[in-house]
PDB file of N, CA, C and O in Angstrom:
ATOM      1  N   UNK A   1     102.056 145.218  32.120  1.00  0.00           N
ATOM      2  CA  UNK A   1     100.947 144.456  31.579  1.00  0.00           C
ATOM      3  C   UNK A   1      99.669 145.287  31.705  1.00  0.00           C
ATOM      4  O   UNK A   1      99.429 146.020  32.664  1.00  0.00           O
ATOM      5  N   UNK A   2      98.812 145.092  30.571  1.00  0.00           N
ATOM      6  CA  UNK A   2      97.740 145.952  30.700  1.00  0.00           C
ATOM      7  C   UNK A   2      96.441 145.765  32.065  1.00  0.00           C
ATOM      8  O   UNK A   2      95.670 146.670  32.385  1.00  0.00           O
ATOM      9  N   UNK A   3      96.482 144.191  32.784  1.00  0.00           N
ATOM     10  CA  UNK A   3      95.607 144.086  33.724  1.00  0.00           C
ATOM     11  C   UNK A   3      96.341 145.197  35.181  1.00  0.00           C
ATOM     12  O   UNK A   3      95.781 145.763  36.120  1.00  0.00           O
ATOM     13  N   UNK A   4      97.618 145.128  34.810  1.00  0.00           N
ATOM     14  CA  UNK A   4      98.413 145.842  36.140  1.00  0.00           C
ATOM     15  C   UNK A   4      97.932 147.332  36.285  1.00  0.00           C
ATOM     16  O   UNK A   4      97.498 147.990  37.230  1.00  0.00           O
ATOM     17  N   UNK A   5      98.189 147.593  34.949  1.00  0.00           N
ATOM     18  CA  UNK A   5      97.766 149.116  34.406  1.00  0.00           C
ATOM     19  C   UNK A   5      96.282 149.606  34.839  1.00  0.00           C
ATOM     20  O   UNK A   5      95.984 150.696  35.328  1.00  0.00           O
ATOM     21  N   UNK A   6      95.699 148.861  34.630  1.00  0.00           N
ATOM     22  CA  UNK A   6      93.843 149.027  34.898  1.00  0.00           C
ATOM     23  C   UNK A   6      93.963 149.060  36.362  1.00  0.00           C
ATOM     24  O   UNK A   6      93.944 150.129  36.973  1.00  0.00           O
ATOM     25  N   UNK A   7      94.100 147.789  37.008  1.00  0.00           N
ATOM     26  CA  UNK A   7      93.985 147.697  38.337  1.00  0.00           C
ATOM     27  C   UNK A   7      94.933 149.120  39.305  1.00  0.00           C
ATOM     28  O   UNK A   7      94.622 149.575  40.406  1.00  0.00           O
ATOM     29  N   UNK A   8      95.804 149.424  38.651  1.00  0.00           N
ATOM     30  CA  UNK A   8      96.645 150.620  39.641  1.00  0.00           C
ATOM     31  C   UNK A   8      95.592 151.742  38.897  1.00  0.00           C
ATOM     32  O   UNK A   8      95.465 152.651  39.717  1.00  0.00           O
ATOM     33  N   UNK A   9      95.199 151.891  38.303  1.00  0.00           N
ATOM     34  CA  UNK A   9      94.612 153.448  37.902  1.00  0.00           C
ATOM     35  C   UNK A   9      93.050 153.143  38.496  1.00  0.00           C
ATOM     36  O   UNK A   9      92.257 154.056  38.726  1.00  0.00           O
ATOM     37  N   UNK A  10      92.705 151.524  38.733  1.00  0.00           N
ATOM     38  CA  UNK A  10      91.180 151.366  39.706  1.00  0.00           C
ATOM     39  C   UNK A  10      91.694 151.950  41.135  1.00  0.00           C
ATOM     40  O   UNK A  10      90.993 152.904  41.470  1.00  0.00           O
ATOM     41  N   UNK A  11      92.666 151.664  42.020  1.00  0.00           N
ATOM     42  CA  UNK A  11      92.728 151.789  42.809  1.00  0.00           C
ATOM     43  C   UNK A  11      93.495 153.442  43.385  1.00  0.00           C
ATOM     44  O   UNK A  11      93.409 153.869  44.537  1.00  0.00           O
ATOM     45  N   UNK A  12      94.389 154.310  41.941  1.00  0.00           N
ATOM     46  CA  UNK A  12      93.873 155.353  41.849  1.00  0.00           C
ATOM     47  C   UNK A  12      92.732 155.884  42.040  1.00  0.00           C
ATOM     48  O   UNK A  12      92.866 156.532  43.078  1.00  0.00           O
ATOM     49  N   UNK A  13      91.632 156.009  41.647  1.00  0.00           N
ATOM     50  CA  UNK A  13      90.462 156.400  42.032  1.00  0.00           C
ATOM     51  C   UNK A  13      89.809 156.146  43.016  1.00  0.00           C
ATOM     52  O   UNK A  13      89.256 157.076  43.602  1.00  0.00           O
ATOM     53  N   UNK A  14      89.680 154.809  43.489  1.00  0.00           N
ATOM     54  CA  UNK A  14      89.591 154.616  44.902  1.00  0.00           C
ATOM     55  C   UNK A  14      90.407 155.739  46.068  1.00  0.00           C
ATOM     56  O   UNK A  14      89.729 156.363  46.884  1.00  0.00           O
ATOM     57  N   UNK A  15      91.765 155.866  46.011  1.00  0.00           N
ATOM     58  CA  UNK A  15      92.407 156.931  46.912  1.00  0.00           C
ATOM     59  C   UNK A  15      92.076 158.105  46.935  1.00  0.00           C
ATOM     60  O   UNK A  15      92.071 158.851  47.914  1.00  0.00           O
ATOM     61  N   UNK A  16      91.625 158.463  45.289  1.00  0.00           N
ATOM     62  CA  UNK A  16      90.794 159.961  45.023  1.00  0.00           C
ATOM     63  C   UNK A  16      89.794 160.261  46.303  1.00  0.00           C
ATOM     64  O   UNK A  16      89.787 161.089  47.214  1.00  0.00           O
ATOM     65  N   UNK A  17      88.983 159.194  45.914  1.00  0.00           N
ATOM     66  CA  UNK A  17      87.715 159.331  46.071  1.00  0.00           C
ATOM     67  C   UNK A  17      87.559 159.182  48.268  1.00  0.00           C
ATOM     68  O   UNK A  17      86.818 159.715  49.094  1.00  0.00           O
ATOM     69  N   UNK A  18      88.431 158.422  48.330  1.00  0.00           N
ATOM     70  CA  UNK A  18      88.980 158.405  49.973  1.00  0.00           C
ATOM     71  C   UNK A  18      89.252 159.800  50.327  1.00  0.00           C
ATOM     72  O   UNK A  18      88.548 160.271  51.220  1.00  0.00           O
ATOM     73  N   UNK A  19      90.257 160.641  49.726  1.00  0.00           N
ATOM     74  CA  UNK A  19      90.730 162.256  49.816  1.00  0.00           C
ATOM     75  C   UNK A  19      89.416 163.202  49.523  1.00  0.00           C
ATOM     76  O   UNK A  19      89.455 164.432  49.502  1.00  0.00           O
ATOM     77  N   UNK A  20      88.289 162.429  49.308  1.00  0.00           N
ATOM     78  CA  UNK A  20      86.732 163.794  49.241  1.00  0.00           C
ATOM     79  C   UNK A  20      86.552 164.020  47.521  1.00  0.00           C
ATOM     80  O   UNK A  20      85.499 164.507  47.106  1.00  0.00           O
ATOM     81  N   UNK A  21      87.888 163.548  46.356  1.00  0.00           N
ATOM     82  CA  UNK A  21      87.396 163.740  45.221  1.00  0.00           C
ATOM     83  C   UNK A  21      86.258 163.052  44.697  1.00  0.00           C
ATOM     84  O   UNK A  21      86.138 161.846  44.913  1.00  0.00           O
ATOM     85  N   UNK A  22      85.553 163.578  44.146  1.00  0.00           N
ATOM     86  CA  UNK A  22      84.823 162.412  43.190  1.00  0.00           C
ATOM     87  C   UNK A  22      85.305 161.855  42.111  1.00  0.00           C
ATOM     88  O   UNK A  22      86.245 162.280  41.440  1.00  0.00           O
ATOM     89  N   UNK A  23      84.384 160.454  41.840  1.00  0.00           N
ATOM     90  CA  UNK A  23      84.865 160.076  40.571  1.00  0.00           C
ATOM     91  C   UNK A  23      83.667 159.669  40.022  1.00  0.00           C
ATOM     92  O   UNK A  23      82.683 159.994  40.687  1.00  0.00           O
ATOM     93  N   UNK A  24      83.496 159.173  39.201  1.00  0.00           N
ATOM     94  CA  UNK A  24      82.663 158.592  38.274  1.00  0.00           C
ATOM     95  C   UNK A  24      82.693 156.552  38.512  1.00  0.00           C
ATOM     96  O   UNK A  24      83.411 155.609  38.179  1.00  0.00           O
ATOM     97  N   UNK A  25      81.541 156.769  39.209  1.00  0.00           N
ATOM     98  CA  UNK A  25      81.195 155.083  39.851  1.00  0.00           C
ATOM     99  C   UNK A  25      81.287 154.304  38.875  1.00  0.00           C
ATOM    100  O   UNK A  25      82.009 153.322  38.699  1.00  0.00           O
ATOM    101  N   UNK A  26      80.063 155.071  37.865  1.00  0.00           N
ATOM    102  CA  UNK A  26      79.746 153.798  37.007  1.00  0.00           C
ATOM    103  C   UNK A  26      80.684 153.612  35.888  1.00  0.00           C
ATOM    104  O   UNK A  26      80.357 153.074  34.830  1.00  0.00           O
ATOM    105  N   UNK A  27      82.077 154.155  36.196  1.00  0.00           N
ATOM    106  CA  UNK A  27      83.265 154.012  35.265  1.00  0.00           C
ATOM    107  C   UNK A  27      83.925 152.976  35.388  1.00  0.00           C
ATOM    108  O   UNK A  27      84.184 152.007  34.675  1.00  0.00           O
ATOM    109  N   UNK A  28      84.303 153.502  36.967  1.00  0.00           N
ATOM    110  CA  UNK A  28      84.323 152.768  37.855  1.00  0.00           C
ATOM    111  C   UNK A  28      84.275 151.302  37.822  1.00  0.00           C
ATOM    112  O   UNK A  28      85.363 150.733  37.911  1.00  0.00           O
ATOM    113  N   UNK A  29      83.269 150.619  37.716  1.00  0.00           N
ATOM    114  CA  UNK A  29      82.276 150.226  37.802  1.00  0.00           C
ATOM    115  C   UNK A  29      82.151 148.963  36.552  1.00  0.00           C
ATOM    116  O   UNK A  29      82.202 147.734  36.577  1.00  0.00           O
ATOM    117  N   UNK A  30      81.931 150.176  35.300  1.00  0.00           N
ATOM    118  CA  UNK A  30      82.201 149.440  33.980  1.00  0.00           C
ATOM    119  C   UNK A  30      84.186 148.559  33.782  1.00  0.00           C
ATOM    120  O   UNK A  30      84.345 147.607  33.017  1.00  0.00           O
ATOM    121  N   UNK A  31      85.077 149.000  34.405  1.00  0.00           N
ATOM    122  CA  UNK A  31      86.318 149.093  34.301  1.00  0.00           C
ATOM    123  C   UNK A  31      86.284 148.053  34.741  1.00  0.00           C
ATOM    124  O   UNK A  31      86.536 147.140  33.955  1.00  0.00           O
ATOM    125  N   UNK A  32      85.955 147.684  36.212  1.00  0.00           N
ATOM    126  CA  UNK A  32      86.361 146.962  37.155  1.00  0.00           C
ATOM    127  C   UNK A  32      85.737 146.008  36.422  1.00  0.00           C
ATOM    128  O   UNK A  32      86.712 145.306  36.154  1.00  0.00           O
ATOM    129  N   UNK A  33      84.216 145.137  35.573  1.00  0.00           N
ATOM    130  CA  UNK A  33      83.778 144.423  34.917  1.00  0.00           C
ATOM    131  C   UNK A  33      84.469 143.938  33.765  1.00  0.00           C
ATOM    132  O   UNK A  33      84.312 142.748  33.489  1.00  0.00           O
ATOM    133  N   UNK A  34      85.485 144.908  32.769  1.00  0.00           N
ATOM    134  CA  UNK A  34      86.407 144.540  31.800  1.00  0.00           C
ATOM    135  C   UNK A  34      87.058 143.864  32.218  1.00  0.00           C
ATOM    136  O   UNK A  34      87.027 142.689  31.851  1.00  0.00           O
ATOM    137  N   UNK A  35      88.102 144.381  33.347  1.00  0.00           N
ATOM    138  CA  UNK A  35      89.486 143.677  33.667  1.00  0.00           C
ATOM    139  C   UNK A  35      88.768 142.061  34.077  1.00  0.00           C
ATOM    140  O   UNK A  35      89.378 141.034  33.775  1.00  0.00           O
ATOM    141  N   UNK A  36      87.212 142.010  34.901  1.00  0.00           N
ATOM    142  CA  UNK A  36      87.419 140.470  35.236  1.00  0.00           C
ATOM    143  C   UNK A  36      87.140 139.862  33.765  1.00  0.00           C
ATOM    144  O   UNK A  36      87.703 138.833  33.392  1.00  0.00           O
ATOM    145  N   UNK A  37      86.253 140.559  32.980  1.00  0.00           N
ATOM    146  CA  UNK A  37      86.091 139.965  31.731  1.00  0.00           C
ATOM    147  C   UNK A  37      87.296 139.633  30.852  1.00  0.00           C
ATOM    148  O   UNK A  37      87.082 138.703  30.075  1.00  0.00           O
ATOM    149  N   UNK A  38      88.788 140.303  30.781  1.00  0.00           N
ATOM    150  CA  UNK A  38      89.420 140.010  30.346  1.00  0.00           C
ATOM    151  C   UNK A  38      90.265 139.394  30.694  1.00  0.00           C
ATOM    152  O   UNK A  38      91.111 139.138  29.837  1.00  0.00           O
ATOM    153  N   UNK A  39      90.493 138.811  32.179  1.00  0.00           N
ATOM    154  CA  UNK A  39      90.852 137.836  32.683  1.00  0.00           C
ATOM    155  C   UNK A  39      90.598 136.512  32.558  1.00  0.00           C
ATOM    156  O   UNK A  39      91.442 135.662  32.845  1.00  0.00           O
ATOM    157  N   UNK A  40      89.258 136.199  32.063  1.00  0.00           N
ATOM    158  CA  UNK A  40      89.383 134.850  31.345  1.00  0.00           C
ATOM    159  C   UNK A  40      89.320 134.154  32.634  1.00  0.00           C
ATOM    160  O   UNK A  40      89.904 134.697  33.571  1.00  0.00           O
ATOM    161  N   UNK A  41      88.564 132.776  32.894  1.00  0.00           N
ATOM    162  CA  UNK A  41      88.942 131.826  33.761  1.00  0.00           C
ATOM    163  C   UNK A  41      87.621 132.053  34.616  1.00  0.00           C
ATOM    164  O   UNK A  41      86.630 132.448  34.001  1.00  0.00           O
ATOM    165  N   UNK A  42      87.520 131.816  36.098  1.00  0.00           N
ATOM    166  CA  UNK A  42      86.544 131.912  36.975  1.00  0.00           C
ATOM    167  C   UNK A  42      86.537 133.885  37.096  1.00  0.00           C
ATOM    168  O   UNK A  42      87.415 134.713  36.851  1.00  0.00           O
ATOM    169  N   UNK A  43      85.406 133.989  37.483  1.00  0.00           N
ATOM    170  CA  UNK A  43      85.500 135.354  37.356  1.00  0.00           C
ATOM    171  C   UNK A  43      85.788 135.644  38.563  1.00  0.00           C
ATOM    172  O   UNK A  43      86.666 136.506  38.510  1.00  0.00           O
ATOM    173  N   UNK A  44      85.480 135.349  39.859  1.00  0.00           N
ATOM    174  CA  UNK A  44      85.291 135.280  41.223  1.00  0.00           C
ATOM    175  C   UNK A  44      87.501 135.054  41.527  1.00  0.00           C
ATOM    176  O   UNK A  44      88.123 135.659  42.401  1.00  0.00           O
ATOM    177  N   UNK A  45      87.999 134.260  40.720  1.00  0.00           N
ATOM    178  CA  UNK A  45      89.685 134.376  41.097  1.00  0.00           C
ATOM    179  C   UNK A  45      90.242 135.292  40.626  1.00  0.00           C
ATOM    180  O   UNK A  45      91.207 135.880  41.114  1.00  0.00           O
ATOM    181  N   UNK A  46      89.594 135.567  39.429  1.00  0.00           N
ATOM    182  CA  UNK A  46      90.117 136.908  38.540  1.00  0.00           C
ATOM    183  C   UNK A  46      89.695 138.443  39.375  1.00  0.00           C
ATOM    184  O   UNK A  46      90.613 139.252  39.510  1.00  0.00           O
ATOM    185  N   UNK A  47      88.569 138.738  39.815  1.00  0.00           N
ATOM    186  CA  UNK A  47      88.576 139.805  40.705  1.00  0.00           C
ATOM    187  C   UNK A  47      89.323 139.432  41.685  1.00  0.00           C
ATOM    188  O   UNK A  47      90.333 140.137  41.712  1.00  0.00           O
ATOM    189  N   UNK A  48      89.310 138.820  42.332  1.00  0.00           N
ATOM    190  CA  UNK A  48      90.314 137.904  44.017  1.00  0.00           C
ATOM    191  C   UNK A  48      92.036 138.824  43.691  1.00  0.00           C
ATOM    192  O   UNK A  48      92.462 139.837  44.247  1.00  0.00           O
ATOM    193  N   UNK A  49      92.511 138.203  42.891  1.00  0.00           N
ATOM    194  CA  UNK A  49      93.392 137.886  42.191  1.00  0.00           C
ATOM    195  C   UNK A  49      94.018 139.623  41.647  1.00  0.00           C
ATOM    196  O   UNK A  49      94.837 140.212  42.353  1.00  0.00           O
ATOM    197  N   UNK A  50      93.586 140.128  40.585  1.00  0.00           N
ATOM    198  CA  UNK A  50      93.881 141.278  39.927  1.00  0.00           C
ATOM    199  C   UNK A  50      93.145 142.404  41.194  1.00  0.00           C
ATOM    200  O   UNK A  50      93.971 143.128  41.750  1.00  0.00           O
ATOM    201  N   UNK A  51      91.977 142.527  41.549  1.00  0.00           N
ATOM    202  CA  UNK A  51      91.771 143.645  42.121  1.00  0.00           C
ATOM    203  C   UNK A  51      92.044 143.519  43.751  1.00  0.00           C
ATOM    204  O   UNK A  51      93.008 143.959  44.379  1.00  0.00           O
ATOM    205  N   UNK A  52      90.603 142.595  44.366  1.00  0.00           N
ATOM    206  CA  UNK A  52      90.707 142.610  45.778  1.00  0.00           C
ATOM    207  C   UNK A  52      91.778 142.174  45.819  1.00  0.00           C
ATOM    208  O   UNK A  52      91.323 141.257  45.136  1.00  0.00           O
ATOM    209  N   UNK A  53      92.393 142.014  45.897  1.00  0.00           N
ATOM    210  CA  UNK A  53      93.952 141.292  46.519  1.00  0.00           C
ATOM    211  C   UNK A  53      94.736 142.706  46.626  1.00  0.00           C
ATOM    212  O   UNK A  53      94.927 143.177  47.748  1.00  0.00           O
ATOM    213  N   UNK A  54      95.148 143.324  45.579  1.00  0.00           N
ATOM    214  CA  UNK A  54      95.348 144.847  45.821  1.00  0.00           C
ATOM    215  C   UNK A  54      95.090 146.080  46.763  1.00  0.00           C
ATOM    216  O   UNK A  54      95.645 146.913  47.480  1.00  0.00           O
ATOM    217  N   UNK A  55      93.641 145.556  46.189  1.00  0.00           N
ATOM    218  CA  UNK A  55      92.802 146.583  47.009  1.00  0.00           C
ATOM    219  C   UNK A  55      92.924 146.786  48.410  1.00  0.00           C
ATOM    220  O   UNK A  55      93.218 147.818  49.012  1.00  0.00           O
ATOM    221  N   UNK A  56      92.646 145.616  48.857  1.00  0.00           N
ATOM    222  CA  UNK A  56      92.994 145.204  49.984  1.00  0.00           C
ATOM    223  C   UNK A  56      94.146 145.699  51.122  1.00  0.00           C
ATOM    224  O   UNK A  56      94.006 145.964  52.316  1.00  0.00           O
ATOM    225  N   UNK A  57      95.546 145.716  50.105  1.00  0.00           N
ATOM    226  CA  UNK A  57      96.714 146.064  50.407  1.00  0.00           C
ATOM    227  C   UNK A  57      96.713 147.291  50.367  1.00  0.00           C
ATOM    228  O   UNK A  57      97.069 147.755  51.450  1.00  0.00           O
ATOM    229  N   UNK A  58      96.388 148.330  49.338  1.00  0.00           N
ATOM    230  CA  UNK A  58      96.500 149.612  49.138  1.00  0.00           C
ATOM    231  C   UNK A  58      95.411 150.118  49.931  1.00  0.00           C
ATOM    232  O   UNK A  58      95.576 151.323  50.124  1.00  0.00           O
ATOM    233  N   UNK A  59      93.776 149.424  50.766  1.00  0.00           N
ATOM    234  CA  UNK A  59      93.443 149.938  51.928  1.00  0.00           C
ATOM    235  C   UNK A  59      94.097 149.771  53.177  1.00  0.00           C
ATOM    236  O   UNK A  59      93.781 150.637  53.993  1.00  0.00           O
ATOM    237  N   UNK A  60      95.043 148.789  53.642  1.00  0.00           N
ATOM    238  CA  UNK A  60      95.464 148.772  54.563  1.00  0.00           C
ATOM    239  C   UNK A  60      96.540 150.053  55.067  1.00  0.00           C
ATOM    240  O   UNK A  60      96.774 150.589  56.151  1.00  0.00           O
ATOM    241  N   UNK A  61      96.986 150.202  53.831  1.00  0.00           N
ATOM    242  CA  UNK A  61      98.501 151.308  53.534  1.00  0.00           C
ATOM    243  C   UNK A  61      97.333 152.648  53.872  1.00  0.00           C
ATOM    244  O   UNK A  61      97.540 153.147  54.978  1.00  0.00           O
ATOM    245  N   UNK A  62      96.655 153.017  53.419  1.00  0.00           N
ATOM    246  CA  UNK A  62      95.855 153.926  53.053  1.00  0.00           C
ATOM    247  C   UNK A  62      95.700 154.505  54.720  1.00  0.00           C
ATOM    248  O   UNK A  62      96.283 155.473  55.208  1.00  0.00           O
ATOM    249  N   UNK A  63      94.797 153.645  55.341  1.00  0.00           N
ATOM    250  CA  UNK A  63      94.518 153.839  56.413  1.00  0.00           C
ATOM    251  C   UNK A  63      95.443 154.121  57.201  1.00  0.00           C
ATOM    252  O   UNK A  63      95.489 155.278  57.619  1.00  0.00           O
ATOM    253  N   UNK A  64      96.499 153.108  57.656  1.00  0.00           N
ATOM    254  CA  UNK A  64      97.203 153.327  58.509  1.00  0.00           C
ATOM    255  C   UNK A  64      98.472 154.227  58.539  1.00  0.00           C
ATOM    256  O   UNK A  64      99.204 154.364  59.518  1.00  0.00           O
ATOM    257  N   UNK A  65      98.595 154.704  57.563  1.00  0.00           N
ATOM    258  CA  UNK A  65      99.158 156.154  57.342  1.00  0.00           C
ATOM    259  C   UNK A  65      98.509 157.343  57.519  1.00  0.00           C
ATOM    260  O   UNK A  65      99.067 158.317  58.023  1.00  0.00           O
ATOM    261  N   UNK A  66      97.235 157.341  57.098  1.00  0.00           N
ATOM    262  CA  UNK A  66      96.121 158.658  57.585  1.00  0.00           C
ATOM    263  C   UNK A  66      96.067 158.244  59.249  1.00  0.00           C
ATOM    264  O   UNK A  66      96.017 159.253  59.953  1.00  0.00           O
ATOM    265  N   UNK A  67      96.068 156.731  60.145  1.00  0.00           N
ATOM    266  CA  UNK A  67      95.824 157.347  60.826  1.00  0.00           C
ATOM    267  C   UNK A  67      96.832 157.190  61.670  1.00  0.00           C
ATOM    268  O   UNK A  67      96.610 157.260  62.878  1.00  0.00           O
ATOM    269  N   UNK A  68      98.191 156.935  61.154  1.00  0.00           N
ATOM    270  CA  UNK A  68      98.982 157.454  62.115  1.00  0.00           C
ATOM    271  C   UNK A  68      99.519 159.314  62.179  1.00  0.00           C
ATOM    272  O   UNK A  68     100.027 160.042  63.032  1.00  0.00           O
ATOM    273  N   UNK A  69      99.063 159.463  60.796  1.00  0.00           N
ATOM    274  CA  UNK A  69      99.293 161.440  60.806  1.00  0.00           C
ATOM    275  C   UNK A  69      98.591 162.047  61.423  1.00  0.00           C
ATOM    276  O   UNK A  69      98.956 163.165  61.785  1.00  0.00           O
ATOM    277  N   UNK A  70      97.152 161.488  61.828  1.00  0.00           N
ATOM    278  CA  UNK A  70      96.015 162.067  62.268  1.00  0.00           C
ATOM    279  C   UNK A  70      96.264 162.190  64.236  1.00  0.00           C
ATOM    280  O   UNK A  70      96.168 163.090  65.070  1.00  0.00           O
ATOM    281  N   UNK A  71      96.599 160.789  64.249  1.00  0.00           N
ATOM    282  CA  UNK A  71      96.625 160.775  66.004  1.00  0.00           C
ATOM    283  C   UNK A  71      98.026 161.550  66.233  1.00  0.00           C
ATOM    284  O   UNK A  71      98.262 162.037  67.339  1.00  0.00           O
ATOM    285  N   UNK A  72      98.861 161.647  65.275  1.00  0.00           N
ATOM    286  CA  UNK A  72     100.078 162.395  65.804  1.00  0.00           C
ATOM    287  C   UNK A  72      99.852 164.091  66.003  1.00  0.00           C
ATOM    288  O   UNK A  72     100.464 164.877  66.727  1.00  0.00           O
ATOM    289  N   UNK A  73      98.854 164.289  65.170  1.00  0.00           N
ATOM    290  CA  UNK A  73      98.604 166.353  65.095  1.00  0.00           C
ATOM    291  C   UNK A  73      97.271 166.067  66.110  1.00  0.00           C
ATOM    292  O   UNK A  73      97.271 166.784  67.110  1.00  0.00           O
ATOM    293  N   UNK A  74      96.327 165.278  66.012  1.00  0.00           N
ATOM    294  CA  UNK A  74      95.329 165.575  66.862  1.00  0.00           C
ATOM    295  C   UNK A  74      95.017 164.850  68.687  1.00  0.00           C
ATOM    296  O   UNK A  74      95.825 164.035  69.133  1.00  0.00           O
ATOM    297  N   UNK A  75      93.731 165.315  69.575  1.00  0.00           N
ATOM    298  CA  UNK A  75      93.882 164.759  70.524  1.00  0.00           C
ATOM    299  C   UNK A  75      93.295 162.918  70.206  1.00  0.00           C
ATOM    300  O   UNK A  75      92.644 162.443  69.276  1.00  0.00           O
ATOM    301  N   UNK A  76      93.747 162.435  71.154  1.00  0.00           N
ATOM    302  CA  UNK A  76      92.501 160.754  71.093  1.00  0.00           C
ATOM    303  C   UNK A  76      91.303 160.801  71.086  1.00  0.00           C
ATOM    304  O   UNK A  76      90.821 159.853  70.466  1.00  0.00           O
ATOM    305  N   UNK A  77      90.490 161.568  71.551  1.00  0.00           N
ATOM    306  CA  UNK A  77      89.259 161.846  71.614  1.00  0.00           C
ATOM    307  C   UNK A  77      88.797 162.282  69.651  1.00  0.00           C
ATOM    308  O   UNK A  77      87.894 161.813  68.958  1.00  0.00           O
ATOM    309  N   UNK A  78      89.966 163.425  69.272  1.00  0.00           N
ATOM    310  CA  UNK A  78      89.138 163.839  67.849  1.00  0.00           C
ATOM    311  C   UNK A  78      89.923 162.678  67.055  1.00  0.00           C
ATOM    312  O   UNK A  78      89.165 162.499  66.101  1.00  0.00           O
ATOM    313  N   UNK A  79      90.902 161.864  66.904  1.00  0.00           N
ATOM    314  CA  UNK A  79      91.294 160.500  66.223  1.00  0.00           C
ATOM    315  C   UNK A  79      90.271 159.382  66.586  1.00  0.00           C
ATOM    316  O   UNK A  79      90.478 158.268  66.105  1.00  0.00           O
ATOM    317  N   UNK A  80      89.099 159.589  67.454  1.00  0.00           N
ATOM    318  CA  UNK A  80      88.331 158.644  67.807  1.00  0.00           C
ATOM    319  C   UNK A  80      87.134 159.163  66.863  1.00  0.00           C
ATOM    320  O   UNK A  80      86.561 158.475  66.019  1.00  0.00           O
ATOM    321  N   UNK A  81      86.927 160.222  67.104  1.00  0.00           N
ATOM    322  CA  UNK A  81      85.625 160.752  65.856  1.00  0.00           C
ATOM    323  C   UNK A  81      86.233 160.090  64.759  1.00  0.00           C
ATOM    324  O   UNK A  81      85.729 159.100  64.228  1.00  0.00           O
ATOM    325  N   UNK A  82      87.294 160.604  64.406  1.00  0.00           N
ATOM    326  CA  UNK A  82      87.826 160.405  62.680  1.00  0.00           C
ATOM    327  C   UNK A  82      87.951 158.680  62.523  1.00  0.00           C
ATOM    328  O   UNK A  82      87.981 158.120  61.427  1.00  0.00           O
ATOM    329  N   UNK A  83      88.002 158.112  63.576  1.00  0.00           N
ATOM    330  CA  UNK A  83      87.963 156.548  63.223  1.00  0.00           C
ATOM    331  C   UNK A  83      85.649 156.601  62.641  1.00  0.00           C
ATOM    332  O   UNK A  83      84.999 156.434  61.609  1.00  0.00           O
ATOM    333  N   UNK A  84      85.377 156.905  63.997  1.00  0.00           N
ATOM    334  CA  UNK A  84      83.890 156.747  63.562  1.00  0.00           C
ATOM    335  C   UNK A  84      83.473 157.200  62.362  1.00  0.00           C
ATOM    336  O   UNK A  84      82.596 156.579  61.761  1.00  0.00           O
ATOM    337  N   UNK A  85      84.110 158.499  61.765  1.00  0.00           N
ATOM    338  CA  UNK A  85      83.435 158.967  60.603  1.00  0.00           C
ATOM    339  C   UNK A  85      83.534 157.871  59.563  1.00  0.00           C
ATOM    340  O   UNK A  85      82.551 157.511  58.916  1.00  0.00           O
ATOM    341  N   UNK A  86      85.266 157.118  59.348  1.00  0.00           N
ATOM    342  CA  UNK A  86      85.498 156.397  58.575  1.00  0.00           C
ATOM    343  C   UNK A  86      84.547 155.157  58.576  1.00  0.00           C
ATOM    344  O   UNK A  86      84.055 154.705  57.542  1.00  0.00           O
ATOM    345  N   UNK A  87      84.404 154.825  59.389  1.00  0.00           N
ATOM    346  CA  UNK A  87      83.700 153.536  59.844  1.00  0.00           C
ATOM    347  C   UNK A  87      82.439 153.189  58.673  1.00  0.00           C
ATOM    348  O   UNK A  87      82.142 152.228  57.963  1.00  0.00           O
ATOM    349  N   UNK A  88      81.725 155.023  59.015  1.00  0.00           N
ATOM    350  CA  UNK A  88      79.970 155.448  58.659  1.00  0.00           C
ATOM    351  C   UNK A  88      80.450 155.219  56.619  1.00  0.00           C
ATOM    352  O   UNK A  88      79.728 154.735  55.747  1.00  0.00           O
ATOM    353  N   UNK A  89      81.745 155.730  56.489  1.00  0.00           N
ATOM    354  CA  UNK A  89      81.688 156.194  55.327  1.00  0.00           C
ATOM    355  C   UNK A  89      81.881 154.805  54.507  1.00  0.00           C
ATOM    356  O   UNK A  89      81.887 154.811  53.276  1.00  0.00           O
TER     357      UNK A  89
END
């Protein structure tokens, strides 16, 4: 379905952009405004729903895979920076 399609290639860029790539915000940005626009209905269930709900999931995955690779090669002390950096970012 084309909302599935949008939302996995939004949250593509999101992971980019987690790994130091850039992307283009206000694409970004404009994208993420279509899909609720073409969702039809309350706009607030339609983002809920198609993106954050995702998002959500694919940050949880995100994280806790970086930081279980991270505390496994590094000491607790530098997995404690790398939590703070994330925190700032």
């Amino acid at each position: 379905m084309f909302r599935d399609r949008v939302t996995r290639n939004l949250l593509s860029m999101v992971f980019r952009e987690r790994n130091g790539e850039p992307i283009d915000r206000r694409l970004f940005k404009g994208v993420l405004s279509m899909l609720v626009e073409l969702g039809g209905g309350s706009s607030r269930a339609v983002y809920e729903e198609y993106f954050e709900r995702p998002f959500l999931t694919a940050s949880e995955h995100f994280y806790e895979v970086e930081s279980q690779l991270y505390i496994a090669n590094n000491t607790v002390s530098d997995y404690m920076r790398k939590v703070e950096q994330r925190l700032a970012e």
